[in-house]
N, CA, C and O of each residue as an XYZ file, in Angstrom:
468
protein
N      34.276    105.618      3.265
C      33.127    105.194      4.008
C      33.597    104.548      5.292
O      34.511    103.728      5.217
N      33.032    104.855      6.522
C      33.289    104.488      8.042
C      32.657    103.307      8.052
O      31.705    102.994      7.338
N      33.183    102.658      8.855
C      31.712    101.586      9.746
C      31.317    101.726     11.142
O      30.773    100.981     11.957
N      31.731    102.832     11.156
C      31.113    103.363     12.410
C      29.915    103.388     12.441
O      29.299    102.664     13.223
N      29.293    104.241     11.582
C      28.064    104.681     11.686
C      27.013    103.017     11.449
O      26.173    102.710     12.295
N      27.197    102.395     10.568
C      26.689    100.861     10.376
C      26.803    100.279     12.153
O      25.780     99.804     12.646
N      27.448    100.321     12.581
C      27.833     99.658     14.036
C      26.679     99.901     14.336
O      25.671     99.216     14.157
N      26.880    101.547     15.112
C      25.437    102.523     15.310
C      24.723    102.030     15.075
O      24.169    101.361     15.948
N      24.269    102.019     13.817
C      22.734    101.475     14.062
C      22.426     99.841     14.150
O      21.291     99.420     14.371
N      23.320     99.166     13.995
C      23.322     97.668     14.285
C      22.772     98.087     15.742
O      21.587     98.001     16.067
N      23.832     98.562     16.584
C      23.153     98.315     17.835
C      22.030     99.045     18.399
O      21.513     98.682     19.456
N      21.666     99.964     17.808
C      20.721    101.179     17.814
C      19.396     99.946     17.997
O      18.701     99.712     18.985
N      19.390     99.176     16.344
C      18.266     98.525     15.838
C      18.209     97.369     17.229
O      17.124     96.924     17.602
N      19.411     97.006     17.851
C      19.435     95.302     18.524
C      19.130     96.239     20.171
O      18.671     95.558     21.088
N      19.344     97.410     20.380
C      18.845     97.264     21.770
C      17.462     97.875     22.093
O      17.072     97.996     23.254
N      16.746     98.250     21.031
C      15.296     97.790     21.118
C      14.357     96.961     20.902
O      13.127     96.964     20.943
N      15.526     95.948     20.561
C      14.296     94.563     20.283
C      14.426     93.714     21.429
O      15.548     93.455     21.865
N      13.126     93.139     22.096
C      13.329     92.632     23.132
C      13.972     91.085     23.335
O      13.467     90.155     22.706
N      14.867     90.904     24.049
C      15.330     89.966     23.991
C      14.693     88.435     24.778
O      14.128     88.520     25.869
N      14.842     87.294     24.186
C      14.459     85.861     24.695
C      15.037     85.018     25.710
O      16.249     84.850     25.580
N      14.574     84.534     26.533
C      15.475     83.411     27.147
C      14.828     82.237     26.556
O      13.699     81.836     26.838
N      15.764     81.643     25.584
C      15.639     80.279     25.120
C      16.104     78.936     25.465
O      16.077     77.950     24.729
N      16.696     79.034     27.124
C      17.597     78.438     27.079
C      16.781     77.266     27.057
O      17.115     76.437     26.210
N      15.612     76.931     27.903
C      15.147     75.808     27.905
C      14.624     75.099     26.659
O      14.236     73.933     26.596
N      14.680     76.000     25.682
C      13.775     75.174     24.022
C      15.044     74.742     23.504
O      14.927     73.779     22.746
N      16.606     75.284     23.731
C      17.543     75.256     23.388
C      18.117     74.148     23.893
O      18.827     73.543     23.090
N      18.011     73.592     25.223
C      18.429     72.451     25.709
C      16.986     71.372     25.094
O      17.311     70.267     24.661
N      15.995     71.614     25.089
C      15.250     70.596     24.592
C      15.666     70.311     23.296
O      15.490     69.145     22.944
N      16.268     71.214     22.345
C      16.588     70.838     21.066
C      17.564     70.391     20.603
O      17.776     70.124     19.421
N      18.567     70.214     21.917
C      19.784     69.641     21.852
C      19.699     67.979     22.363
O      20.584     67.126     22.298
N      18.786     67.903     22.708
C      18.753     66.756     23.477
C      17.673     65.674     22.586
O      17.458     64.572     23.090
N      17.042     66.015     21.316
C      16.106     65.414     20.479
C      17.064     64.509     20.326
O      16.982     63.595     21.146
N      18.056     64.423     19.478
C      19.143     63.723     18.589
C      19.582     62.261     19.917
O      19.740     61.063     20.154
N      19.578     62.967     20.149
C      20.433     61.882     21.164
C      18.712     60.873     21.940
O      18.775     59.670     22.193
N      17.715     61.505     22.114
C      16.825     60.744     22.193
C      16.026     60.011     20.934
O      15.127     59.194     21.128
N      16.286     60.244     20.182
C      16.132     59.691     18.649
C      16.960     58.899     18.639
O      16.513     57.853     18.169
N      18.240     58.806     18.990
C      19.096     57.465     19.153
C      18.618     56.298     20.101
O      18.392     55.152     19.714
N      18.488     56.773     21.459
C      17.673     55.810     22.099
C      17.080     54.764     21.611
O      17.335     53.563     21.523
N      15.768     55.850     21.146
C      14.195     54.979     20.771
C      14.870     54.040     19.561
O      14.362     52.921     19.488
N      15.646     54.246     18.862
C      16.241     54.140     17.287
C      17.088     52.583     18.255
O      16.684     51.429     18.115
N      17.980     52.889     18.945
C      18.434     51.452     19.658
C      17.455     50.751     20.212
O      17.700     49.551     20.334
N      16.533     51.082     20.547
C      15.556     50.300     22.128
C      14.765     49.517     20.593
O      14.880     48.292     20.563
N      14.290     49.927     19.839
C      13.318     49.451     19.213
C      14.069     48.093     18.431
O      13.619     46.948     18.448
N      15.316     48.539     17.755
C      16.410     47.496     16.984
C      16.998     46.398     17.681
O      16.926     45.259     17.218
N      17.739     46.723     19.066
C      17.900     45.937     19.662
C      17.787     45.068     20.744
O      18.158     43.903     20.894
N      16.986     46.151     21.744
C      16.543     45.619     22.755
C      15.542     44.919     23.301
O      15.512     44.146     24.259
N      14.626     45.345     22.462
C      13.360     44.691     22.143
C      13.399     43.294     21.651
O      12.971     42.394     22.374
N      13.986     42.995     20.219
C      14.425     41.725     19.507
C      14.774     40.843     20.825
O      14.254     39.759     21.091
N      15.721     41.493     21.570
C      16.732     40.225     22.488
C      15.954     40.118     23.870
O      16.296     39.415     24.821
N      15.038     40.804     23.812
C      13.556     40.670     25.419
C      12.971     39.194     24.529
O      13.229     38.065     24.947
N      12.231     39.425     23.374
C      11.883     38.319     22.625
C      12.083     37.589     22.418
O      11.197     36.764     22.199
N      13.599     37.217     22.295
C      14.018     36.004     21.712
C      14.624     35.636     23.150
O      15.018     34.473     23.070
N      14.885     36.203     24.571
C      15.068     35.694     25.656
C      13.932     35.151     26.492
O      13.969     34.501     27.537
N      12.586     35.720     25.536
C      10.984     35.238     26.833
C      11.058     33.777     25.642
O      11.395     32.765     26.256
N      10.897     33.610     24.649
C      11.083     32.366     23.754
C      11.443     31.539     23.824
O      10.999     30.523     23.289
N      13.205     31.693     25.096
C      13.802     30.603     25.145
C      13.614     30.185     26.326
O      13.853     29.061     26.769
N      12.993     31.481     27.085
C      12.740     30.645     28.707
C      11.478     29.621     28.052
O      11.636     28.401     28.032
N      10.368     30.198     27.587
C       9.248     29.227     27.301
C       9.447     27.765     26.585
O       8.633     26.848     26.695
N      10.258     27.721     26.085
C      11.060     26.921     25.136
C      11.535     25.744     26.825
O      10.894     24.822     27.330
N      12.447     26.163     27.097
C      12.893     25.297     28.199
C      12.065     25.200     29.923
O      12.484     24.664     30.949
N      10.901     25.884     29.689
C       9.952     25.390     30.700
C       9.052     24.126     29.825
O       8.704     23.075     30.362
N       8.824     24.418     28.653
C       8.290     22.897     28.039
C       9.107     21.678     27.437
O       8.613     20.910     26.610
N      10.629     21.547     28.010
C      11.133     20.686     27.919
C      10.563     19.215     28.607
O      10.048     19.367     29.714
N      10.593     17.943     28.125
C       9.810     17.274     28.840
C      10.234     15.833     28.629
O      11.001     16.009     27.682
N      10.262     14.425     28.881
C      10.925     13.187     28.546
C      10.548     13.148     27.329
O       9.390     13.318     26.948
N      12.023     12.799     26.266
C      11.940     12.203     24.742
C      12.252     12.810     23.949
O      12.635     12.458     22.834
N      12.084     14.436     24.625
C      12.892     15.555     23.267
C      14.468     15.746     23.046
O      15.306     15.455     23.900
N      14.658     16.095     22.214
C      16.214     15.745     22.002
C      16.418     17.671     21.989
O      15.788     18.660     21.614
N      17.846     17.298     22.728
C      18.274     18.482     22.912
C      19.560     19.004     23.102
O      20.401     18.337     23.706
N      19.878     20.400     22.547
C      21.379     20.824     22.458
C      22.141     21.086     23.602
O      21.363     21.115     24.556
N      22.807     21.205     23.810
C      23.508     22.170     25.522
C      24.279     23.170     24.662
O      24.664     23.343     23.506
N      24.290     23.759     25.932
C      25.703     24.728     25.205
C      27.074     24.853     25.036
O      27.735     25.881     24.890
N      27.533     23.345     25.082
C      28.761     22.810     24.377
C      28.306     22.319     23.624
O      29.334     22.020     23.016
N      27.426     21.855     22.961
C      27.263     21.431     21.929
C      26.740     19.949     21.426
O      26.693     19.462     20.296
N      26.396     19.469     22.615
C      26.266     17.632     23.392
C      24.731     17.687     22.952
O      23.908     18.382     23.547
N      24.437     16.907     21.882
C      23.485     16.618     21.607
C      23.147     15.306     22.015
O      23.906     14.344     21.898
N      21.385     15.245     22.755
C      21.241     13.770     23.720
C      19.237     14.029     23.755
O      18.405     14.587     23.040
N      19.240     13.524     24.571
C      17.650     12.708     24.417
C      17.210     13.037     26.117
O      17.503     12.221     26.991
N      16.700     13.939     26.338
C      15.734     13.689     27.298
C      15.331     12.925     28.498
O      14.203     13.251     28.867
N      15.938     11.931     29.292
C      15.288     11.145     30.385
C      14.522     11.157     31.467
O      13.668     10.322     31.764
N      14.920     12.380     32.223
C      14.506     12.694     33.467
C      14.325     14.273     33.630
O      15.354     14.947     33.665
N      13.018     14.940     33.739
C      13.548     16.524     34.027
C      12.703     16.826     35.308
O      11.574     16.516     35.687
N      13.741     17.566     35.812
C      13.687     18.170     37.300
C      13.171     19.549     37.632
O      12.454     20.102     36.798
N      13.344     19.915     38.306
C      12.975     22.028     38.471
C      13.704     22.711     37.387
O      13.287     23.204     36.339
N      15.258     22.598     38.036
C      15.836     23.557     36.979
C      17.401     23.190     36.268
O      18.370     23.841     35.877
N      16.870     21.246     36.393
C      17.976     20.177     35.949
C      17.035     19.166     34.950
O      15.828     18.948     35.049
N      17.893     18.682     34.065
C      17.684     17.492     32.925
C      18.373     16.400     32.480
O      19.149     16.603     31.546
N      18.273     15.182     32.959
C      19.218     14.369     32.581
C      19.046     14.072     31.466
O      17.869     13.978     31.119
N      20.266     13.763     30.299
C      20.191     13.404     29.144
C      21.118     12.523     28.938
O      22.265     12.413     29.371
N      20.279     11.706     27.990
C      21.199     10.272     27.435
C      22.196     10.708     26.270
O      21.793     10.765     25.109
N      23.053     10.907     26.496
C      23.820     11.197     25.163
C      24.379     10.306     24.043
O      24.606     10.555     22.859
N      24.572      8.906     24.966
C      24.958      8.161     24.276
C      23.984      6.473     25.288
O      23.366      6.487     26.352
N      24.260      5.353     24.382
C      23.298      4.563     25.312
C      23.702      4.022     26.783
O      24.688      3.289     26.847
N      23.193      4.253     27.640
C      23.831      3.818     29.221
C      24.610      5.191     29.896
O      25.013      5.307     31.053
N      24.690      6.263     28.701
C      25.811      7.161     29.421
C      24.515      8.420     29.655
O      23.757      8.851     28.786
N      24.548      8.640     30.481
C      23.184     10.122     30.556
C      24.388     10.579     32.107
O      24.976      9.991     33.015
N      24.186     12.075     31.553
C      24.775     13.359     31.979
C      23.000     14.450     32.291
O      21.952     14.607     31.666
N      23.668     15.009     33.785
C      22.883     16.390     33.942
C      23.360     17.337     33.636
O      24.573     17.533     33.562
N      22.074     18.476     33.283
C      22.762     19.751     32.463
C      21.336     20.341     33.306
O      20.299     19.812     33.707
N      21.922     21.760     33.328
C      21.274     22.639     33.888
C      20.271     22.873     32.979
O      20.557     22.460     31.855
N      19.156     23.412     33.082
C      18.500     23.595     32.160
C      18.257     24.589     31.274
O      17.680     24.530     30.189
N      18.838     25.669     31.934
C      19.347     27.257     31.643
C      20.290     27.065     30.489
O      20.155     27.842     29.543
N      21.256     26.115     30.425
C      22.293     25.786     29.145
C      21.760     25.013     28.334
O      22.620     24.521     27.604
N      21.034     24.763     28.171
C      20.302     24.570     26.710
C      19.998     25.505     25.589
O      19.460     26.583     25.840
N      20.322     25.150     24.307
C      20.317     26.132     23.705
C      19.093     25.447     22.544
O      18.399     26.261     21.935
N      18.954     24.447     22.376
C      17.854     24.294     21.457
C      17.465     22.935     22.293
O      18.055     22.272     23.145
N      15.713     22.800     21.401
C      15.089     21.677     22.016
C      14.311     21.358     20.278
O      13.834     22.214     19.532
N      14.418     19.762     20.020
C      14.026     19.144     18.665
C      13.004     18.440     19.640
O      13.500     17.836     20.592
N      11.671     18.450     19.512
C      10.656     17.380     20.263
C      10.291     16.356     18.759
O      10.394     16.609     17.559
N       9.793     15.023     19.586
C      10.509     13.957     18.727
C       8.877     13.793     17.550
O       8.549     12.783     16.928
N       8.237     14.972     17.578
C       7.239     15.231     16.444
C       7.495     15.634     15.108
O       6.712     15.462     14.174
N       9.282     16.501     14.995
C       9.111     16.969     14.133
C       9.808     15.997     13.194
O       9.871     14.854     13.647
N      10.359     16.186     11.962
C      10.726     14.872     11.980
C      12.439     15.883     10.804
O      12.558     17.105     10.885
N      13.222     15.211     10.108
C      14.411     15.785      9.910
C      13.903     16.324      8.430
O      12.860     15.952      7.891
N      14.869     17.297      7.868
C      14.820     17.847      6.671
C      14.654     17.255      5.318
O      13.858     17.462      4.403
N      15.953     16.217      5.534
C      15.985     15.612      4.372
C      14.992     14.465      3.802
O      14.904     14.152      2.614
N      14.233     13.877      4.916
C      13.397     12.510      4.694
C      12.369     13.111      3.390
O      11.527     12.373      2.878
């Protein structure tokens, strides 16, 4: 048995069927995956850290005299004086330091009261 004749009509059968240009459904279908990653990142992470960055600006536009507050070394102090986009804090008694207000990393206002009481 040949395979000649099988060839034959392989191509017999393939050059009367009309052929497609797919290229464009073909690049759209290559390109799903990788936009499924996107949306799959944007939604997990980028979003979360828009949120928790509008939180902390709001957070430190209502900083105000008396709240106690962190920096970002770690200098925990009390509130005295706040400015535009400065805060003096007492850290210790007589000793008060300015800190930007942008380096703050937490604010305790003197309502809430501690865990353990």
């Amino acid at each position: 048995m040949s395979i000649a004749p099988l060839l034959a009509t392989a191509q017999a059968a393939s050059a009367g069927a009309p052929t497609t240009s797919g290229g464009g459904i073909d690049f759209f279908m290559q390109m799903i995956p990788l936009l499924l990653v996107f949306v799959i990142f944007y939604v997990l992470m980028i979003r979360p850290q828009q949120a928790r960055a509008k939180a902390h600006a709001a957070t430190l536009t209502a900083v105000k005299k008396g709240d106690e507050v962190i920096t970002g070394g770690g200098i925990k102090g009390r509130v005295t004086k706040v400015m535009d986009d400065e805060v003096e804090v007492e850290i210790a008694p007589g000793i008060k330091v300015r800190a930007v207000k942008s380096t703050l990393n937490g604010v305790v206002t003197r309502d809430t009261k501690p865990a353990n009481d």
